[in-house]
N, C-alpha and C positions, 0 to 999 in steps of 0.2 A: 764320533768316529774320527771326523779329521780334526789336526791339529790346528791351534791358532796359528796366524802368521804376522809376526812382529811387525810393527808401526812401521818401522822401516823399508821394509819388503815391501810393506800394501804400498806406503809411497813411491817407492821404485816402480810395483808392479801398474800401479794408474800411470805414473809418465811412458812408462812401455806401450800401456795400453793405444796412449793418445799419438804413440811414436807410430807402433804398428799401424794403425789405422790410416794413418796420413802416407806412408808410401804402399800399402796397397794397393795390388790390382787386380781390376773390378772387371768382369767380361760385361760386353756388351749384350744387349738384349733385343733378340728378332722378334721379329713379328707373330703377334698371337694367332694361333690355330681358329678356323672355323669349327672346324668340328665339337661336336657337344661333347665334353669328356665323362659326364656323367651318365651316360646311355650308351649300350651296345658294349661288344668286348673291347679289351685292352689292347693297347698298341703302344708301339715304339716310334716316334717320329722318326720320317724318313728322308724327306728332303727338306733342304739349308736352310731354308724358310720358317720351319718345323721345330728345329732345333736342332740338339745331339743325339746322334743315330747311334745309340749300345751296339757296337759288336763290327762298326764300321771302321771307329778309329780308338785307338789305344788310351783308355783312361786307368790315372796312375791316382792315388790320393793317401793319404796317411791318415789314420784313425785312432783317437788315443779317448779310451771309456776312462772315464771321471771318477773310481770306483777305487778302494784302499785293496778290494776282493778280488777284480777283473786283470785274468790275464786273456789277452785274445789268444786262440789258438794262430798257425802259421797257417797267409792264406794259400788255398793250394791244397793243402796235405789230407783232402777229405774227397771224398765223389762230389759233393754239392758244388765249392767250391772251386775245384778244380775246373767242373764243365764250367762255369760262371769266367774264368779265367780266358779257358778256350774260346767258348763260343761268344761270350758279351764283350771279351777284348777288356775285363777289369782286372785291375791286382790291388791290392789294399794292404797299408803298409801298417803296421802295429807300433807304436809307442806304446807303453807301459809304466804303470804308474807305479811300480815299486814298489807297493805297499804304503805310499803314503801319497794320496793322490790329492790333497789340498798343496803341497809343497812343490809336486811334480808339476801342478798348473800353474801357479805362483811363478816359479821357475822360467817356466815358458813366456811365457806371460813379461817378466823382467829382461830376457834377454830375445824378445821380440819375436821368439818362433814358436809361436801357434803352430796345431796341427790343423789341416784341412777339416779336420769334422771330429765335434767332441760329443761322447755319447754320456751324458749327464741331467740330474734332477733338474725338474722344470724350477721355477721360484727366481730368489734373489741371487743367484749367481747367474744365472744367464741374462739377467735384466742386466746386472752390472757390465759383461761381456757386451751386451746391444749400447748402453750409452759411452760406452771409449768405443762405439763405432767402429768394432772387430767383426760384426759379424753379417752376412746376408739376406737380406730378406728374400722373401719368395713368393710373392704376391703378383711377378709377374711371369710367372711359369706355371701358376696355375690350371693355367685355362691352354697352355701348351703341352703339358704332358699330364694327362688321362688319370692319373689313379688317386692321388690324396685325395683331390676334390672328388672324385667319386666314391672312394671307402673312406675317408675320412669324416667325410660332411660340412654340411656350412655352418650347423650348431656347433661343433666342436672347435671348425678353424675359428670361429670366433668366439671360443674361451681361451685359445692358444694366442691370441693379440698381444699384443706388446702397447706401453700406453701413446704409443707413434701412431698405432694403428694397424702395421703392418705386421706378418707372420713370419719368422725366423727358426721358428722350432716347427722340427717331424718327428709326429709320436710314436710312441711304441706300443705296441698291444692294445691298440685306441681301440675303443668299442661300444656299441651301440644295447650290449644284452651281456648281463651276469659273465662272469667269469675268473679263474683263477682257482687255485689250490688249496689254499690253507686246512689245516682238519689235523686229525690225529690217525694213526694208520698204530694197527694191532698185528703183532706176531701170530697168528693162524694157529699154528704149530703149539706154540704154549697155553693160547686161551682154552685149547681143544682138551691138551692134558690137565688143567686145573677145570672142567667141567663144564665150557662155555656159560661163564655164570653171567646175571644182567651188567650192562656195562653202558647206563646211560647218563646218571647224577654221579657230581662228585663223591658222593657217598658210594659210590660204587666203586668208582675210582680208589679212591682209598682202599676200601677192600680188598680188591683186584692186586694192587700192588704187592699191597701186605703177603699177599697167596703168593706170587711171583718172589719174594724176596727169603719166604720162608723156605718156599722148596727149591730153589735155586742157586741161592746163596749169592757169590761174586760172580756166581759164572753168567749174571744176566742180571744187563741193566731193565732195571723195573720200569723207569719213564725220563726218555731221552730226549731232550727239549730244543735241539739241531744247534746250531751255533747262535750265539747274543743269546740264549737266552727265552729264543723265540716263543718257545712252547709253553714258556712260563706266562708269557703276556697274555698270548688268545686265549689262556683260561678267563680271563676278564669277561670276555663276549659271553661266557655261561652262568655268571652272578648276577645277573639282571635283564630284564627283557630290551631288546634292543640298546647293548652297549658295548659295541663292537672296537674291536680290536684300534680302529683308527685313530679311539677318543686316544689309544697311549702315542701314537706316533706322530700324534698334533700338540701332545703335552698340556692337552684342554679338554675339557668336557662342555658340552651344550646345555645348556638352562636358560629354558626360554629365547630372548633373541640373543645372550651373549655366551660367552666361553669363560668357564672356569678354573680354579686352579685342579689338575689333576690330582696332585699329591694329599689335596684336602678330602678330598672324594670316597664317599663311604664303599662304593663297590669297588674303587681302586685296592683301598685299603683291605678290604676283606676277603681281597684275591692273594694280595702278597701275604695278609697270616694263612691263609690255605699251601701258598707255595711254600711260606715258610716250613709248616709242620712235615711236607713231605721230605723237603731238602733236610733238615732236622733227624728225623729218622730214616736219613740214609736210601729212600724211593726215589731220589732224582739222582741224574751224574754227578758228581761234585765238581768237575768242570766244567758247568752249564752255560757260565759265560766266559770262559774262555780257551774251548775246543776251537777246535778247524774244522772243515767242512770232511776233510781226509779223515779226522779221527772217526767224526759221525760215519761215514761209508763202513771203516773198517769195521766199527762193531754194527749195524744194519749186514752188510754183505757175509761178516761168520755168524750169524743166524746170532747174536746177543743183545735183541735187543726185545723188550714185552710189549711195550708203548712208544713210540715214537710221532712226534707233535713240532710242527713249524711250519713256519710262513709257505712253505711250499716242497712240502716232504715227497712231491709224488716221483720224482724222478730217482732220488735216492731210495724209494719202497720199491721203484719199479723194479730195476735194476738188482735189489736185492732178490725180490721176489723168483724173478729172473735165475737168478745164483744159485739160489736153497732150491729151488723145484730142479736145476739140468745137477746138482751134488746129488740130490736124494729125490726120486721122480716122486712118491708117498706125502711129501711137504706139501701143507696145502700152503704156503707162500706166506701172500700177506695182505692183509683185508681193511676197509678205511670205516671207520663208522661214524655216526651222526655225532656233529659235536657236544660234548658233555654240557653238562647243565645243573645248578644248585636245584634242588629241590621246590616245587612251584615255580619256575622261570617253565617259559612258554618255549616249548623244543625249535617252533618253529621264526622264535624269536630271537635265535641265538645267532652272533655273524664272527667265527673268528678268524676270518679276510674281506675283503673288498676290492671294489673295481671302481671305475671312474671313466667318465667317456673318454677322458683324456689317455689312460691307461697308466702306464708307469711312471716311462722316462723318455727324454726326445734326443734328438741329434739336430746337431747344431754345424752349418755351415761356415768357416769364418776365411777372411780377403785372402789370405796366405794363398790357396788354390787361383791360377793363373785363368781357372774356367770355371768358377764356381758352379753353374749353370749344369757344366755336364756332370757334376756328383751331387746336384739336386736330380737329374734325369736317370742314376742311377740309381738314387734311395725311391725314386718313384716307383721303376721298374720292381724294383724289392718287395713295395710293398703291393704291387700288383698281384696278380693268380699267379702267372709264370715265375716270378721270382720268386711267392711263395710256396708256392708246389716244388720248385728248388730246393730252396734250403730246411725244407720243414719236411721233406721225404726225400727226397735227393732227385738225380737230373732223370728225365726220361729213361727208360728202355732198364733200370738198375730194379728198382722194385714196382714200377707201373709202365703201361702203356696206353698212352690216346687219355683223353678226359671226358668223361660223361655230361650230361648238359649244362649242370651247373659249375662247370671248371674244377671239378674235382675229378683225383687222379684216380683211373681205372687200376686196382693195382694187381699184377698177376701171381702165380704159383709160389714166385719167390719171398715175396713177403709175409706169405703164411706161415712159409716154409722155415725160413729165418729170423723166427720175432726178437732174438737177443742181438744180433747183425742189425735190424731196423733198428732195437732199444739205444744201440752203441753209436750209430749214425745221429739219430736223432739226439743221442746225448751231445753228442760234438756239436752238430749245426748249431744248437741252443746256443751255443758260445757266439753265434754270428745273429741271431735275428735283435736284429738292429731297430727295426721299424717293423714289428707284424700288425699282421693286420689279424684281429681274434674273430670278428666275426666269419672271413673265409676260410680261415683255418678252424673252427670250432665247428660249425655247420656242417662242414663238407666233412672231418673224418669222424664226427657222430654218427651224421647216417650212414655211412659205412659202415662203421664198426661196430653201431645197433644190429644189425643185418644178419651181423654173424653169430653163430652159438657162444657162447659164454666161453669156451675152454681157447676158443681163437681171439679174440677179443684184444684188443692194448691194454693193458691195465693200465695205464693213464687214462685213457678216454672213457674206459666203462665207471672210474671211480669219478672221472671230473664230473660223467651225465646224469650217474646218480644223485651224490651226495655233494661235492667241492664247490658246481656253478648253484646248487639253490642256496646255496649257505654263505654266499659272502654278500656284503653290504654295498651300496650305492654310495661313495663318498665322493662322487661331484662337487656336490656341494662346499666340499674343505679342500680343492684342491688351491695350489701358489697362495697356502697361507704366511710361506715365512717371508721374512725380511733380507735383504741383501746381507753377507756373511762378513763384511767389514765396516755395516753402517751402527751405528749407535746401538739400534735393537738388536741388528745381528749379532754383536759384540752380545748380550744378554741372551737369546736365545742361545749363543753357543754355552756361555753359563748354566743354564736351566740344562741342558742337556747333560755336561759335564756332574751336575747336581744328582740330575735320575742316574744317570750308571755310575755314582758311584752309590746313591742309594740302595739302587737294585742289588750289591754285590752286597752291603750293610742288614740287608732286610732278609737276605737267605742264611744268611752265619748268625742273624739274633738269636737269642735265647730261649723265647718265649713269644706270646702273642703280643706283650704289654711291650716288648723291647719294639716291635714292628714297628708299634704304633711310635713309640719315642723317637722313634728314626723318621718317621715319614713325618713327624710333627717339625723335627729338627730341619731337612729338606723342605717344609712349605718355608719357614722363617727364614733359609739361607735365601730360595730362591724371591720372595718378597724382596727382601733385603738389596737382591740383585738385580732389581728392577721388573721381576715376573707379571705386575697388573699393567704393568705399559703393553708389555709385548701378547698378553693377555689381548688390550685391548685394542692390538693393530690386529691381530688375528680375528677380531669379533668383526672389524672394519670390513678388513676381505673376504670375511666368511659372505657378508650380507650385501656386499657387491658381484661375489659370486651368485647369491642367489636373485640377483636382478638380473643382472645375465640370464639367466639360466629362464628367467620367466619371458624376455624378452622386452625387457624395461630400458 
């Protein structure tokens, strides 16, 4: 996804690094809290002693996501955000990455202005940011402000280590229990009129299509695979029993104690002759991998689409669902079912997502901020109850009141009242949760929204409790396996990468099944050739230091 950036640059952008870090300034650090932050509710420290009191004195910071996709929205311009402004006394500045966000940091980076807090993949960029000593640690705020160490854990902070010792990264949707989206979500509407036929093996699949494309024609995409691609991948997690989706996003497969090549890979390979036949006869988009997220909406929200499949379709199903039932009240919407499956794979051994205690992705502190201190007190607050009952339903008194005993929001008349007003809120905040916390947030609006009859329900939540949280995989175990993105291997991992997408785009336009395979043969030998068994085998390295960790070795 991102570009390389020239010898040159990287050498500019390291003297930068070593520049910036040397006239930085560092806030000083008070004295640690008695109080136990891991027990009882959340708090905001109050007096000097304590640290930085949210809402007392004006904190300003700049926030610029790492992302080629991410635009932040303006902060302010939403109810969440806006009380956040009001009442905690923060404003948050947006940088943007343009669309090419390796360049945009590069950039910064060489003319020595860093943003206050970068929202980016854990791994070998942010280790490289720690050692040009840009960035802050937070090991001594722990024990002052109440809520990472409490929602976070101490298992987690210390996978999040740095090889200093010390913790620099705040994660995102960290968590303790299953979680996340992935799946394939079905047109209601159409499956009803072609006769609700079985829709659980690929050979169904296929079928199904063929019906949709027969009786439809152009006017409805058969199987919409969201942007990159995506929905072509997690068919992989249904060709064999526990071989989820991650093995593609690590560009490895596990055998035994090491990692191998993907491209070599018999259920790799017998998923892309599968996508191929579809793409072939014309059942997938023909811009599969290179729509926008806007074209995906457009055809979901005018009712065009049969099948719909990606890393995280729920917000764009909901949404549509939302659309097709307030146009035509008779629409039964839109409905998610059990991930599909090759014929003898184990239904309940199919994973096409996963979670990590770590969760996604972190934010990162760096010297440029005059206080660093008080926008670690704010990502804490964030990822508190209070901040997240904020941003994740918005400010008190809008659609709830008071919180019942476990910190979740009591919510009243209005939220029942207005579920595509909730869907539209909620859609925006998304743009802001920076650092959620999944297990407060997943717990607290299940049992709620269990509670209620089905016709009132979120259709996010009723589809995550069914189907989305039993179905994605535990990949702990493979998290910070790549390498720094300007070091030797990194240089090769960006190869290997630049390898698969262009294979991917080669392996859907082939001919036949034999042409797959000559393409996927030709991509193992470029990537050998480009050094693939090295980087192969720092990944097996960190796999199996991850898993000493994780046992407590």
């Amino acid at each position: 996804m991102f570009k390389k950036v020239s010898l040159l640059l990287l050498a500019l952008t390291m003297s930068a690094f070593m520049a910036l870090a040397g006239c930085s300034k560092e806030s000083s650090v008070g004295k640690q809290s008695a109080d136990n932050p891991g027990q009882g509710k959340e708090e905001n420290a109050s007096e000097a002693d304590q640290g930085f009191a949210l809402g007392e004195e004006t904190l300003e910071f700049s926030f610029y996501g790492h992302y080629d996709w991410y635009t932040m929205n303006p902060w302010g311009d939403d109810a969440a955000t806006a009380w956040i402004k009001e009442h905690k006394k923060v404003n948050v500045t947006p940088i943007q990455s343009g669309g090419n966000a390796q360049q945009k940091l590069s950039t910064m980076i060489a003319s020595a202005s860093l943003p206050d807090v970068i929202w980016m993949d854990r791994g070998g960029d942010v280790e490289k940011l720690r050692q040009a000593g840009v960035l802050v640690p937070f090991d001594d705020w722990l024990d002052k402000y109440p809520n990472m160490k409490k929602w976070v854990g101490e298992s987690t902070i210390n996978l999040l280590r740095s090889p200093d010792g010390k913790i620099y990264q705040f994660p995102n949707w960290y968590t303790t229990q299953p979680n996340g989206n992935s799946g394939y979500v079905v047109n209601k509407r159409i499956y009803d009129e072609l006769g609700a036929p079985k829709l659980e093996t690929f050979d169904d699949l296929y079928a199904y299509l063929r019906m949709v494309k027969d009786k439809y024609g152009a006017g409805v995409i058969p199987y919409d695979p969201g942007i990159e691609g995506q929905g072509i991948e997690l068919m992989v997690s249904g060709f064999a029993n526990d071989f989820p989706k991650t093995y593609i996003s690590m560009r490895a497969v596990p055998e035994g104690d090491k990692l191998n090549s993907l491209f070599a890979d018999p259920v790799y390979r017998e998923t892309l002759q599968f996508a191929n036949k579809l793409f072939r006869e014309r059942l997938i988009t023909q811009d599969a991998l290179t729509q926008t997220e806007d074209h995906v909406k457009e055809k979901m929200y005018s009712d065009r689409v049969a099948v719909f499949a990606a890393s995280s379709p729920t917000e764009i199903a909901a949404r549509a669902h939302s659309m097709v039932k307030e146009k035509d009240p008779t629409h039964p919407g839109f409905i998610m079912i059990w991930p599909l499956h090759k014929e003898n794979v184990d239904k309940n051994k199919v994973w096409p997502g996963d979670w990590a205690q770590l969760g996604w992705n972190v934010s990162v502190i760096t010297k440029n901020h005059k206080n660093p201190e008080a926008v670690f007190a704010f990502l804490d607050w964030f990822t508190g109850e209070e901040g997240q009952r904020t941003i994740f339903w918005g400010p008190e008194g809008l659609y709830w009141e008071g919180t019942n005993e476990e910190g979740g929001p009591n919510f009243n008349d209005k939220y029942f009242a207005e579920p595509d007003k909730v869907s539209e809120l909620m859609n925006t905040t998304n743009n802001f949760q920076w650092n959620g916390n999944t297990v407060f947030i997943d717990t607290r609006k299940a049992a709620i929204e269990m509670k209620l009859p089905e016709e009132k329900r979120n259709w996010e939540t009723r589809w995550q409790s069914e189907i989305t949280w039993k179905t994605q995989f535990n990949s702990t175990p493979f998290i910070n396996l790549d390498p720094a993105s300007d070091s030797d291997l990194g240089i090769i991992k960006t190869k290997v990468d630049e390898i698969y997408k262009e294979t991917m785009a080669k392996v859907l336009f082939a001919k036949s099944d034999a042409e797959v395979l000559s393409v996927l043969d030709k991509a193992e030998a470029d990537a050998q050739k480009a050094g693939y068994a090295k980087l192969l085998d720092y990944k097996t390295e960190k796999w199996q230091e991850n898993l000493a960790v994780i046992a407590g070795k």
